[in-house]
N, C-alpha and C positions, 0 to 999 in steps of 0.2 A: 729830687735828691741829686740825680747827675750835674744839677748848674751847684748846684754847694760845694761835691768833691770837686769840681774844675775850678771853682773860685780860690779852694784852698789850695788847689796846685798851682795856681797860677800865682797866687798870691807868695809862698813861697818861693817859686821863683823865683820873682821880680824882687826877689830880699838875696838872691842869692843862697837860701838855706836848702842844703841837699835834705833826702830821706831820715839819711841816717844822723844829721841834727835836731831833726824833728823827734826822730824816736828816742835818741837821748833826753832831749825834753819833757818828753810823756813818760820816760818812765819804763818804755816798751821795745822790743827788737825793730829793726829795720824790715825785717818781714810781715810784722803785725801791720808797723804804719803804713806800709805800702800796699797792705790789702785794704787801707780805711781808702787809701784815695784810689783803686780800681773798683769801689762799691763793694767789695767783697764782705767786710767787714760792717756791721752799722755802727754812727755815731752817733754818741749816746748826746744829752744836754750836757752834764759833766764835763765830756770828753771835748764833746764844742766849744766852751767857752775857758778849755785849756788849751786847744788847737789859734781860738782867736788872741789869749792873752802871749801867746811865741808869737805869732805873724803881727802883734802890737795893731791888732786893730779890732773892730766891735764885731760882734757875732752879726747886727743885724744886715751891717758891710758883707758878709761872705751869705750870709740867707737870700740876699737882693737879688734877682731875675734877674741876667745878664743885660736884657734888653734895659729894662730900668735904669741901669747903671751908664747905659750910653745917652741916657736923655737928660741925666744929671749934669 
């Protein structure tokens, strides 16, 4: 679960989107969303592949082992 929330933070990132555009996006405060990427929070399938369609890329993208990702 901790390599998904780091992908989605990282991911965001590297786009440039702060917290608080993401929770506009969802729908949710900027407190909510910032408890889904410290694990606080769990993310639901729903919520995932609303998370993946803001960062404009596939769910199976931010589920990949980080190791995986560097051997791509």
């Amino acid at each position: 679960m901790q390599h998904l929330i780091e992908s989605i933070r990282t991911t965001r990132e590297n786009l440039g989107y702060s917290q608080e555009y993401m929770a506009m996006k969802l729908g949710i405060g900027q407190n909510g969303y910032s408890k889904i990427e410290l694990g606080y929070t769990r993310i639901t399938v729903d919520r995932l592949f609303e998370i993946a369609k803001i960062l404009n890329t596939d769910i199976f993208v931010l589920l990949q082992h980080p190791q995986l990702k560097e051997a791509v």
